[in-house]
N, C-alpha and C positions, 0 to 999 in steps of 0.2 A: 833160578828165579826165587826170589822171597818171598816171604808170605806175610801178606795184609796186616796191618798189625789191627789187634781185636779188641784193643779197648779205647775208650774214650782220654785223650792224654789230658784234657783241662779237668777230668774230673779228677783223672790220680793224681795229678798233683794239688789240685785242693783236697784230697784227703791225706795227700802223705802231708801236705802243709799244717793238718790238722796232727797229725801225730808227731811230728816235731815240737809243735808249739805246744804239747800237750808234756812229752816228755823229757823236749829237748835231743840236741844229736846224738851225743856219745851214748843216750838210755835206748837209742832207738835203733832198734835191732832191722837188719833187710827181714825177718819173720815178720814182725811188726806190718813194717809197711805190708808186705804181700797177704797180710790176714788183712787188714782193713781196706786195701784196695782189691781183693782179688784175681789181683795179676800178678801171674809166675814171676819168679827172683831175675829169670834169664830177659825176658820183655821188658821186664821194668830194665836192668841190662843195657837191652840194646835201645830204649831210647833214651834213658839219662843217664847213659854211661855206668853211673857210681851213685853209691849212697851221697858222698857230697856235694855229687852235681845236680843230685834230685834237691837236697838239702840247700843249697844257695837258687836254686830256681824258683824254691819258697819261700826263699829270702826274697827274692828279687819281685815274686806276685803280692808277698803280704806287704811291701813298702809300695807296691805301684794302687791295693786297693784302697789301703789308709792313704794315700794320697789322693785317690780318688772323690772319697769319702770329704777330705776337708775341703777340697775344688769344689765340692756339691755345696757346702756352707758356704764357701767365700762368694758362691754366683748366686744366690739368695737376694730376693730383692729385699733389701734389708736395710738397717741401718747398722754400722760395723759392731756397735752395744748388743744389739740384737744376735748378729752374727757370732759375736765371742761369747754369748747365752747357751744358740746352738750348738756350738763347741763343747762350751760345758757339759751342757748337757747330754750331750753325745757320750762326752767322756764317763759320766755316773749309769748312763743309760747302755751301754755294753756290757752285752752279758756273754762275753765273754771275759770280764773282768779278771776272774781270781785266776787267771792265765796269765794276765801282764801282756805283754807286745811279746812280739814272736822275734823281733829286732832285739830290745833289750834284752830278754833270757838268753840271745846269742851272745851276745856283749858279753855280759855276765858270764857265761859258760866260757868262751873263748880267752876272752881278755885282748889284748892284742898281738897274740899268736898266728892268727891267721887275718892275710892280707886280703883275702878276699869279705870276709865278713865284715873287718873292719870298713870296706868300701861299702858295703852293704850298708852298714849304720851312719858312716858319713854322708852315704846318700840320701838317706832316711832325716837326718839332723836337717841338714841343707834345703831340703824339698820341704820341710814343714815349717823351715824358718821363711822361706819364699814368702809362701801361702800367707802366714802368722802378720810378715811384713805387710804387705797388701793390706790386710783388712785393719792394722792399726794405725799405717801411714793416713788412708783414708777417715780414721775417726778421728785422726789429730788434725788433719786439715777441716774438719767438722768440730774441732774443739771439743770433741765428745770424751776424748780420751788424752792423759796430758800428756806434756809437753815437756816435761822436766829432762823426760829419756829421748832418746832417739827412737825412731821404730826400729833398728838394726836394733836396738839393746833391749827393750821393751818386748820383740820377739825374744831373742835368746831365752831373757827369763822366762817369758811362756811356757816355751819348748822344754826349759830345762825342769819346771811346773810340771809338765805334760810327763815327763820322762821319770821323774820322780814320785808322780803316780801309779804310773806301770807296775815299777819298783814295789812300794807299796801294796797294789793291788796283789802281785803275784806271792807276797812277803805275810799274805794276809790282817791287813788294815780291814778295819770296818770300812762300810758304806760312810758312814757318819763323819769317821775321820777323812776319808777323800774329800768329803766333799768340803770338808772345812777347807782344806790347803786349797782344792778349787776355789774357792767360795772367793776367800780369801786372796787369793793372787789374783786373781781376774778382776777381782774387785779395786785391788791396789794402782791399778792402772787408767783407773777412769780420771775422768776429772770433776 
């Protein structure tokens, strides 16, 4: 018969997600993880197999809560200017900043050596280009935002905006400096 398992699994993995994103994979030692979750090497083990299957599981939670996060923006009653505000905003207002996206540091760290990471960050692109789509399609058929690009294209640049702040943020840019390229690209969209 086995025995019960004794921790809370949604917490250890937001905190092993914390120490990844904190140190990234290869710096993050199974010690690591079990001093900051307090669950033995062998439990953590038996439910997420391996360091790298805890480690894509936090892949997989930090792209589904940042997705959740901009779903909350895009259903805002709002108007889509307002909504890309929110955004902004959201983006100078995390403080978890000088960490960058837990996505991109993977990126970065990996490269495209692993297949599965890289699905991780194409899923991540894809899901926030969705999102980005929706609320600029919407301000273009409101003439609020132009018309020169497409939304398919007018996203991408957001995204690739978005992504290249991370970069930065994690790279150590000022506040000051973010917020100008924000300022700026989000600004370059309107009409």
């Amino acid at each position: 018969m086995s025995r019960p398992r004794e921790f809370d699994v949604d917490r250890v993995l937001h905190q092993s997600m914390e120490v990844f994103w904190n140190q990234g994979f290869k710096a993050t030692s199974y010690e690591d993880l079990t001093r900051t979750t307090g669950v033995k090497k062998q439990s953590l083990y038996c439910v997420f197999k391996d360091k790298r299957s805890l480690f894509l599981k936090a892949l997989a939670l930090y792209r589904e809560q940042v997705i959740a996060k901009l779903k909350e923006i895009e259903a805002l009653d709002s108007s889509p200017g307002d909504k890309l505000d929110a955004l902004r905003y959201s983006l100078l207002d995390d403080e978890t900043g000088c960490q960058g996206c837990l996505i991109v540091n993977a990126s970065l760290e990996f490269g495209t050596d692993d297949e599965q990471v890289t699905r991780e960050a194409e899923l991540m692109v894809e899901e926030v280009q969705l999102v980005l789509e929706k609320i600029i399609s919407s301000g273009q058929k409101q003439q609020l935002i132009s018309n020169r690009y497409t939304s398919i294209e007018l996203a991408s640049y957001l995204n690739n905006t978005i992504l290249g702040v991370r970069v930065m943020e994690k790279s150590g840019s000022s506040r000051e400096q973010i917020e100008t390229v924000l300022r700026t690209s989000f600004g370059m969209i309107m009409s």
